[in-house]
C-alpha positions as CSV (number, residue, x, y, z in Angstrom):
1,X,111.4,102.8,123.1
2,X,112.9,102.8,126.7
3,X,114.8,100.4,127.9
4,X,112.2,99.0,130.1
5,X,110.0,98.4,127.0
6,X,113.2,97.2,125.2
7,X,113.1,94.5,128.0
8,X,109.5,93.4,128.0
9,X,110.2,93.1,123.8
10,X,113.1,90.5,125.1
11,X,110.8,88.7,127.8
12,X,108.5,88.1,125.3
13,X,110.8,87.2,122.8
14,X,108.9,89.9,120.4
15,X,110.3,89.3,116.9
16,X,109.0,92.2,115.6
17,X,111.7,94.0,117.0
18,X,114.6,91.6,115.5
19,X,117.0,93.6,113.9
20,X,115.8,97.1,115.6
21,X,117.5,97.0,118.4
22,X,120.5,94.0,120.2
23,X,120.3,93.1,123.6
24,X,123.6,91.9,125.9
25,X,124.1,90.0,129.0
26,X,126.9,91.2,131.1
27,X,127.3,87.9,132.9
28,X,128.0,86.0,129.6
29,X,129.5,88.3,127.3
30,X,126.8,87.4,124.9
31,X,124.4,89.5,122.6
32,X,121.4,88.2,121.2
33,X,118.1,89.7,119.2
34,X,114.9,90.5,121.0
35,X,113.4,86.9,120.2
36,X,116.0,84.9,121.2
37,X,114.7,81.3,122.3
38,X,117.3,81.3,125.6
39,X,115.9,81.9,129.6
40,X,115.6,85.5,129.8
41,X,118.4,87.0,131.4
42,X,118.1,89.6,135.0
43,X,117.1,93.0,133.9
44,X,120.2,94.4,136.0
45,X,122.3,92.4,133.7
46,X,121.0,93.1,130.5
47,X,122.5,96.2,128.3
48,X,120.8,97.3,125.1
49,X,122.5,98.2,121.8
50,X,121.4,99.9,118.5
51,X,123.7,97.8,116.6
52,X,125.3,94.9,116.3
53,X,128.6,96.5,116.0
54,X,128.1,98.6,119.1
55,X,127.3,95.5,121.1
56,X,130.5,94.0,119.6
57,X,132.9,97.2,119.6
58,X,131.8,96.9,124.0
59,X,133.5,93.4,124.1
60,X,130.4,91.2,123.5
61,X,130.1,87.9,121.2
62,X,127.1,86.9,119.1
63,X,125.2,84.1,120.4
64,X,125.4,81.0,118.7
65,X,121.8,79.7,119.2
66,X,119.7,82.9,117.6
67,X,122.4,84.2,115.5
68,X,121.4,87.7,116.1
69,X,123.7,88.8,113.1
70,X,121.2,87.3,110.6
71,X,118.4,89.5,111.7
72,X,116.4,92.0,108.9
73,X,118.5,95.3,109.1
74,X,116.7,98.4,110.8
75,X,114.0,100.1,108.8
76,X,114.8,103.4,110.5
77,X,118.0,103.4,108.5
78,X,116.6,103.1,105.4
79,X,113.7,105.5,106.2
80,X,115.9,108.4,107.2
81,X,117.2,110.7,104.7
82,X,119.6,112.3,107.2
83,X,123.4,111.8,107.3
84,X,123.2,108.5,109.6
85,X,120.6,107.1,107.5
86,X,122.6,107.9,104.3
87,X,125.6,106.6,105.9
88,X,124.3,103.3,106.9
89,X,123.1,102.3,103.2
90,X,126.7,103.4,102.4
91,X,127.9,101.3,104.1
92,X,125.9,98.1,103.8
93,X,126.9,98.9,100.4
94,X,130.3,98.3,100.8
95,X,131.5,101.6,100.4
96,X,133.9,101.8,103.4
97,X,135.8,98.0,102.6
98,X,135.9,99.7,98.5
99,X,136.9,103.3,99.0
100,X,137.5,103.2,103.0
101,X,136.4,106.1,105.5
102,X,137.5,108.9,103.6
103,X,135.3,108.0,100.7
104,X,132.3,107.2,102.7
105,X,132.9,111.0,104.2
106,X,133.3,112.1,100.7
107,X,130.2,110.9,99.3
108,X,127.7,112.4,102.4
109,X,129.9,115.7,101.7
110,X,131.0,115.3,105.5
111,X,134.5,115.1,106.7
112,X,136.0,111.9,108.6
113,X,135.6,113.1,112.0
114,X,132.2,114.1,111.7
115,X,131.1,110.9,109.7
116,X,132.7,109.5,112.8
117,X,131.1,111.5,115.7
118,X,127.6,111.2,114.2
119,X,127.5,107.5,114.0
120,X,129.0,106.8,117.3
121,X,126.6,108.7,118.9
122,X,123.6,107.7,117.4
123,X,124.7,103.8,116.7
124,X,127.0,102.9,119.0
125,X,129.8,102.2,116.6
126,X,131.6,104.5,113.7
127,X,131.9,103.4,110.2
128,X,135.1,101.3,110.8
129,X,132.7,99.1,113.5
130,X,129.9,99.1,111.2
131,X,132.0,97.7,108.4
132,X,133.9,95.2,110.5
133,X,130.5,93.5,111.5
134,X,129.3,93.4,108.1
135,X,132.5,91.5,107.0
136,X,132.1,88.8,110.0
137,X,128.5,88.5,109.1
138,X,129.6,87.4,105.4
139,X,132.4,85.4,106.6
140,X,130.3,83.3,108.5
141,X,127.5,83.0,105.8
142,X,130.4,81.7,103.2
143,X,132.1,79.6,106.0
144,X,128.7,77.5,107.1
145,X,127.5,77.8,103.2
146,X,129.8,76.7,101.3
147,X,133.5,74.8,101.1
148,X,135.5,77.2,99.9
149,X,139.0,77.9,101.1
150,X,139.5,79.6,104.8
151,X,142.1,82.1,103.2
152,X,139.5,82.8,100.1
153,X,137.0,83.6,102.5
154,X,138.6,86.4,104.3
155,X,139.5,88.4,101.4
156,X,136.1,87.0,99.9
157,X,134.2,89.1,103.0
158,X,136.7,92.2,102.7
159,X,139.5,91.6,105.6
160,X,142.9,92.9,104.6
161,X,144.6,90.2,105.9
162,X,143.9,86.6,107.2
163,X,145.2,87.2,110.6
164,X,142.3,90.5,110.7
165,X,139.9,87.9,109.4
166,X,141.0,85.5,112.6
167,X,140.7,87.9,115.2
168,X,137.8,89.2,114.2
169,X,135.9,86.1,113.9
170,X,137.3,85.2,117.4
171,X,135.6,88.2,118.5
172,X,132.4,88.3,117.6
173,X,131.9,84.7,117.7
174,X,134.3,83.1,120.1
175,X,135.3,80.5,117.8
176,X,138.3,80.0,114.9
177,X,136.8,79.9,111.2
178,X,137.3,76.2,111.3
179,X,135.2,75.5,114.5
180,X,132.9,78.0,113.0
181,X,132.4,76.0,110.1
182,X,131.7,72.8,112.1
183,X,129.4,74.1,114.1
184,X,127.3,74.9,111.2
185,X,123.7,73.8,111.7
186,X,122.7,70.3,109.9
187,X,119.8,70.1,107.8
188,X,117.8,72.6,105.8
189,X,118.9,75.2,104.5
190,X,122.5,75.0,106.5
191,X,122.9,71.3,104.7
192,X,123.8,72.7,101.6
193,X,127.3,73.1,102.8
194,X,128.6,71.4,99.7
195,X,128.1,74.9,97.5
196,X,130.7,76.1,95.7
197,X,131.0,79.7,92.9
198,X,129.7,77.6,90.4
199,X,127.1,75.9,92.3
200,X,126.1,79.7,93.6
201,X,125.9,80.7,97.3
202,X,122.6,79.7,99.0
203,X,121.3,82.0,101.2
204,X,118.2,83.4,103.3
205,X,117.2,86.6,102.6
206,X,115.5,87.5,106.1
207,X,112.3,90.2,106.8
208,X,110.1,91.1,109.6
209,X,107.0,90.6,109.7
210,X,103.8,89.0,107.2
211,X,105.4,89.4,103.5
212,X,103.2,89.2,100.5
213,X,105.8,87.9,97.8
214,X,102.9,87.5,95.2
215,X,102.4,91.5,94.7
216,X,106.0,91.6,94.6
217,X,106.6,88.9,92.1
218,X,103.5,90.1,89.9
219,X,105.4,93.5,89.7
220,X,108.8,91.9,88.5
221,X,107.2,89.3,86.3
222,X,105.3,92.7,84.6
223,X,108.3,94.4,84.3
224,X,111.1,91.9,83.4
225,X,113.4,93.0,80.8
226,X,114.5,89.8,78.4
227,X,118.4,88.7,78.9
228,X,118.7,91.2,82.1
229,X,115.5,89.5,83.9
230,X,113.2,86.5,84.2
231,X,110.5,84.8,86.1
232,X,109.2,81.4,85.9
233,X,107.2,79.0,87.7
234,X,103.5,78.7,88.8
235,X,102.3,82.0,91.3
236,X,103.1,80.7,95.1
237,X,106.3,79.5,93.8
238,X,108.1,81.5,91.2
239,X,111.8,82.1,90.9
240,X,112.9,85.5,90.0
241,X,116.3,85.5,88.1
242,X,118.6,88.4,87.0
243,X,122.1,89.9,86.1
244,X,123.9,92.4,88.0
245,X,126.6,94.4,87.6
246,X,128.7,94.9,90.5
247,X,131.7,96.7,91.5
248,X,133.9,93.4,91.1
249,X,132.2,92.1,88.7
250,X,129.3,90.5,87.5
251,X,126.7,88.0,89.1
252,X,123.4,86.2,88.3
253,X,121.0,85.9,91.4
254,X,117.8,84.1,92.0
255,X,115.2,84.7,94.7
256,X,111.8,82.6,95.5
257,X,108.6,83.2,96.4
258,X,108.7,80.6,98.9
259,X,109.1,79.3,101.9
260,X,108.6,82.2,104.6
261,X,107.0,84.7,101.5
262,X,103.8,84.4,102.7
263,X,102.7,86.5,105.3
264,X,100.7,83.7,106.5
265,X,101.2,80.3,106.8
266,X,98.5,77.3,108.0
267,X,96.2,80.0,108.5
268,X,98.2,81.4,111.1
269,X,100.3,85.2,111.2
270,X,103.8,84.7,110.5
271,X,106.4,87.0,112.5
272,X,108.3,86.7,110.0
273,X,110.5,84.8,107.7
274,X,113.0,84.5,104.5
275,X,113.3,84.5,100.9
276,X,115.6,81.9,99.8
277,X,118.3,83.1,97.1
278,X,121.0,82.0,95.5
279,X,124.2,83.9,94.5
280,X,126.2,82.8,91.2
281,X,129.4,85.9,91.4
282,X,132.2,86.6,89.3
283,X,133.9,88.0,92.3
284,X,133.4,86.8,95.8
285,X,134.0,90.5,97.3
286,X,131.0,91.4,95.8
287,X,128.8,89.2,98.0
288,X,127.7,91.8,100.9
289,X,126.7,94.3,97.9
290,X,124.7,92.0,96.0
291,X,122.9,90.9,99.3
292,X,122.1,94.4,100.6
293,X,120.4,95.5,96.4
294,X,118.6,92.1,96.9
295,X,117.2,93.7,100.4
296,X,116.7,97.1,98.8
297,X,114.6,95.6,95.5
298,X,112.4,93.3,97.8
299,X,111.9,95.9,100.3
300,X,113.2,93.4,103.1
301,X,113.9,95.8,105.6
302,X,110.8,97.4,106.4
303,X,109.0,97.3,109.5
304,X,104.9,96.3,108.1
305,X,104.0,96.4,111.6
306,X,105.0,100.3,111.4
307,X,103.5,100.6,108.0
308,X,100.3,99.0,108.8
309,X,99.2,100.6,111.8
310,X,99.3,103.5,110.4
311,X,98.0,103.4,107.1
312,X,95.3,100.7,108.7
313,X,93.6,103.6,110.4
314,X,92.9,105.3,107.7
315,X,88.9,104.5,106.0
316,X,90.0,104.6,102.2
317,X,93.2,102.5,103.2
318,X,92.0,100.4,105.9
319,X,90.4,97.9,104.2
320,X,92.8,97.5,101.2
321,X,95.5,97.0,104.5
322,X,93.6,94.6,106.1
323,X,93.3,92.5,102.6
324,X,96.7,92.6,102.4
325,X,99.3,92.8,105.4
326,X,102.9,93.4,105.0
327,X,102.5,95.0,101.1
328,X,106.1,96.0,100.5
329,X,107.0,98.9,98.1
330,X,109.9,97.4,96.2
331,X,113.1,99.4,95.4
332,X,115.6,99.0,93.2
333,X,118.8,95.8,92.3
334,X,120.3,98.7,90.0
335,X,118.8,102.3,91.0
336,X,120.6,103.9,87.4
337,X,118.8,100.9,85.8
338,X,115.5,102.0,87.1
339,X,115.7,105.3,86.4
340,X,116.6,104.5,83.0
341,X,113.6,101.9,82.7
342,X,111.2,104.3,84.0
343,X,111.8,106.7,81.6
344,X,111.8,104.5,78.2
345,X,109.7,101.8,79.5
346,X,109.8,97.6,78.7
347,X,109.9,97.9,74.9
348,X,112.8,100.1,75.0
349,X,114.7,98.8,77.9
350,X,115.0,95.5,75.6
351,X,115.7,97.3,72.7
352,X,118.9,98.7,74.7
353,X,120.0,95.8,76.3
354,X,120.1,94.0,72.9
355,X,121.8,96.9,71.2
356,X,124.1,98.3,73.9
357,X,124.1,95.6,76.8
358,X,127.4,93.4,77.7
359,X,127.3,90.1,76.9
360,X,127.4,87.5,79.4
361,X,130.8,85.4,79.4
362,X,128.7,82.7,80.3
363,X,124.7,82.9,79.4
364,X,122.7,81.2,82.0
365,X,119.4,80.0,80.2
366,X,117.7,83.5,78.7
367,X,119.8,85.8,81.0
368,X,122.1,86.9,78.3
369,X,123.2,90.5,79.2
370,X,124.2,93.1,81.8
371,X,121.7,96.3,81.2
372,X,124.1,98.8,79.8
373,X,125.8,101.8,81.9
374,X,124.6,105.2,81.9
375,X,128.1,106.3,79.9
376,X,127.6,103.7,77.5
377,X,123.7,104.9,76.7
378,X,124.9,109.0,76.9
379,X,127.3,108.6,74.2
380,X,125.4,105.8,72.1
381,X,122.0,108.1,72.5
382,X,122.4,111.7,73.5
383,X,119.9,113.0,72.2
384,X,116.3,113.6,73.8
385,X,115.3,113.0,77.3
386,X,117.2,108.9,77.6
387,X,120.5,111.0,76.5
388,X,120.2,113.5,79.1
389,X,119.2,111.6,82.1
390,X,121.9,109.4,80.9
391,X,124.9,111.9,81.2
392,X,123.4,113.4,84.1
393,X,123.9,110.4,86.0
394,X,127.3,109.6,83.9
395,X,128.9,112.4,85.0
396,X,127.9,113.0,88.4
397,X,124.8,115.7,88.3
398,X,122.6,113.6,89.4
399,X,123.5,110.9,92.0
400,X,120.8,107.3,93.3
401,X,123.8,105.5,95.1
402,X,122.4,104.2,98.4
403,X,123.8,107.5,100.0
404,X,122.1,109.7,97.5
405,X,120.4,112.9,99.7
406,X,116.7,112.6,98.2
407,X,116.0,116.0,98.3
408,X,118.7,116.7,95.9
409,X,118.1,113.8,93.6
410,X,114.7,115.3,93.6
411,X,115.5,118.7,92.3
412,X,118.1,117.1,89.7
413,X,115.2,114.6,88.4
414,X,113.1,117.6,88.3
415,X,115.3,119.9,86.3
416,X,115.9,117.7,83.6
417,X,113.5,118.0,80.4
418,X,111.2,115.3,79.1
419,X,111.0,113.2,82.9
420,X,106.6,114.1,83.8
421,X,105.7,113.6,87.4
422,X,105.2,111.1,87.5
423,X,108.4,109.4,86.2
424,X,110.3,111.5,88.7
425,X,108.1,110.0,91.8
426,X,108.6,106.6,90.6
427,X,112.1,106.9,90.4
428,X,112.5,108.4,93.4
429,X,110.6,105.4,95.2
430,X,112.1,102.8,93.4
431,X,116.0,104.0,92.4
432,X,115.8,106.0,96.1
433,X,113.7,103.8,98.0
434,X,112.1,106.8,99.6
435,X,108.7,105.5,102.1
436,X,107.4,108.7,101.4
437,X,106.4,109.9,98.2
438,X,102.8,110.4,97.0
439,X,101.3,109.1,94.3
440,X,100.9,111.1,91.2
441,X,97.6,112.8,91.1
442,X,96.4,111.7,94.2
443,X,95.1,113.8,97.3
444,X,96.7,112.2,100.1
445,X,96.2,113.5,103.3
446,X,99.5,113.9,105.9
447,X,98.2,111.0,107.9
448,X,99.5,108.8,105.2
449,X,102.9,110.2,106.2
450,X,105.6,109.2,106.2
451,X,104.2,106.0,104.3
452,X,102.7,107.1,101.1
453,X,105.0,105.3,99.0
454,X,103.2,101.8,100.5
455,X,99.9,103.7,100.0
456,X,100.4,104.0,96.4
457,X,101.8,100.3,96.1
458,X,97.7,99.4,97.6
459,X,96.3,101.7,95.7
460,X,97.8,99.9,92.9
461,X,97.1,96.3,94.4
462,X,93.6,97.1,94.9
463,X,93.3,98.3,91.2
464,X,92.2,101.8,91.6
465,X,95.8,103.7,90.0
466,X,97.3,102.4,87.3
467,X,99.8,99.3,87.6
């Protein structure tokens, strides 16, 4: 897009493109997203960003009345393979508050400075930015969410010290944390104020465009592992419960299918809307990570618009599009976990969380266990194909972090005995979230590209591959 058709996308407060691209006014130091309810600014004073942390590293505040830091995150991150691409799901990841610059360049097998040069000029901001948005975004989501301590906060949403946690919120939001928490919206979602750990975090997981939760909750509900996973309720409204094992520590999340999982509602197209969640953590720091594996599983940062139009021109897919708007192909809370579950299948899976799983320290209902770790399966089970995908990702052959280059985690899947085809192309859609792999045994022309991976999910849908 130019920046004249970034501007008509702001006149008429287009949410499609929410989260693809910021837009700042240079008379009011304020940056909003694309469908931001205010009186649309002068083009000559308007300046476009990639980011929000390149609108914020140029001296610009987030607007209080669209909150343009809650947007869906860019699909084109998660799309591209290439360093950027890799470095952005780094990064949402947590990698640069954990292990700093130096291990976010170590992991894309990049130095510093060129980590550095390639994200400034393509986003706006380098890592550092990046991060420092990321950690005012949480700060504020625990501030207006819950009552816990101002100083617990900052080190909650990875600041190294409560005076960096001040400025910073001063900056982007031109506020203290105390006037940010007063200003927090009454009613709704925002009136659950009162949460605390124990209570859990209430959140809204946001997307782009229509959503259809149901496929995506008939998928978990088939695959839920007992004392790792569960989902309950009638379809329309189920809750979808888990463990996870983070770097901190441990948490149990739940998501709904509702409100804003439907990709319509009354009848009508929705632009777009939430999943609600809720966060139990052992460890507070771990609260951007968790967020960002709930966005990877539920596929919340696509762009369906992009998805559909394409795939929607095509006469085998066309229809099965039409029936079903906004399909998501879901990823993965736990990409080792996948790979592992993949491979062995349900039966199995339960069989090793009941044998070699962690114990909760506190059960919650049926969720009794962490799944186990790679290590823990290599040296329990070595043998056969579980034992060697197990050591392979134990030891470092074979990597499905966030950053992971695909192409490589390809060729390692691949050169390990006993994983079929197909095995290797679901994990590499789930555990890589890759948009682009084709379905086992299926001729799919390259007009499918570079969505084949949300062909196969309506191919599946519509019943004619194999769930």
């Amino acid at each position: 897009m130019d920046e004249d058709t970034r501007y008509e996308a702001v006149r008429s407060r287009d949410a499609r493109f929410d989260g693809e691209f910021f837009f700042a006014v240079e008379t009011t130091g304020i940056y909003c997203r694309p469908s931001c309810p205010a009186v649309t600014p002068k083009r000559r004073n308007v300046r476009f960003f990639p980011t929000a942390a390149a609108a914020q590293s140029s001296g610009f505040r987030a607007c209080r009345r669209c909150r343009p830091d809650a947007v869906p995150g860019s699909a084109a991150w998660n799309v591209r393979a290439d360093v950027v691409g890799r470095a952005v799901r780094l990064i949402g990841d947590g990698i640069v508050d954990r292990e700093g610059v130096a291990g976010l360049a170590s992991r894309l097998g990049y130095s510093a400075r060129q980590v550095q040069r390639q994200l400034t000029a393509e986003l706006g901001a380098g890592p550092v930015a990046l991060a420092r948005a990321q950690r005012a975004h949480t700060a504020r989501v625990l501030l207006q969410t819950t009552d816990l301590p101002i100083t617990e906060i900052a080190f909650a949403a990875g600041f190294a010290s409560v005076r960096q946690f001040n400025d910073t919120i001063r900056a982007v939001y031109a506020s203290t944390p105390s006037e940010l928490r007063a200003a927090a919206p009454r009613g709704g979602h925002a009136s659950r104020r009162t949460a605390t750990p124990s209570a859990g975090i209430p959140l809204r997981l946001a997307h782009r465009g229509p959503y259809q939760a149901g496929a995506v909750f008939d998928l978990l509900a088939r695959e839920a592992v007992p004392g790792v996973e569960e989902v309950s309720g009638p379809p329309g409204s189920r809750t979808y419960r888990r463990t996870l094992r983070l770097p901190h520590g441990s948490a149990i999340v739940a998501v709904g299918e509702r409100p804003g999982g439907a990709g319509r509602e009354g009848g009508e197209a929705h632009p777009g809307g939430w999943l609600d969640a809720r966060l139990h953590l052992t460890d507070l720091r771990d609260l951007t990570t968790a967020v960002q594996r709930l966005r990877r599983l539920f596929d919340l940062d696509a762009d369906p618009y992009a998805v559909d139009e394409r795939l929607g021109a095509d006469a085998r897919l066309g229809p099965l599009v039409a029936a079903r708007p906004g399909l998501r192909s879901p990823g993965a809370a736990d990409a080792e976990e996948l790979a592992v579950r993949v491979l062995v299948g349900p039966a199995t899976a339960e069989r090793l969380v009941r044998r070699y799983g962690k114990a909760l320290d506190a059960p919650c209902g049926s969720l009794t266990h962490l799944f186990p770790e790679p290590a823990v399966l290599a040296e329990a089970e070595p043998h056969g194909p579980l034992g060697t995908l197990t050591a392979a990702l134990a030891d470092g052959a074979l990597r499905l972090d966030p950053g992971a280059d695909r192409d490589e985690a390809r060729d390692a899947l691949r050169a390990l005995p006993g994983l079929d085809p197909g095995t290797v192309a679901a994990i590499r859609t789930r555990a890589l979230g890759d948009p682009d792999v084709a379905p086992p045994g299926v001729d799919t022309p390259d007009s499918w590209r570079p969505w084949r991976s949300y062909a196969w999910q309506h191919l599946r849908a519509a019943g004619e591959l194999e769930q």
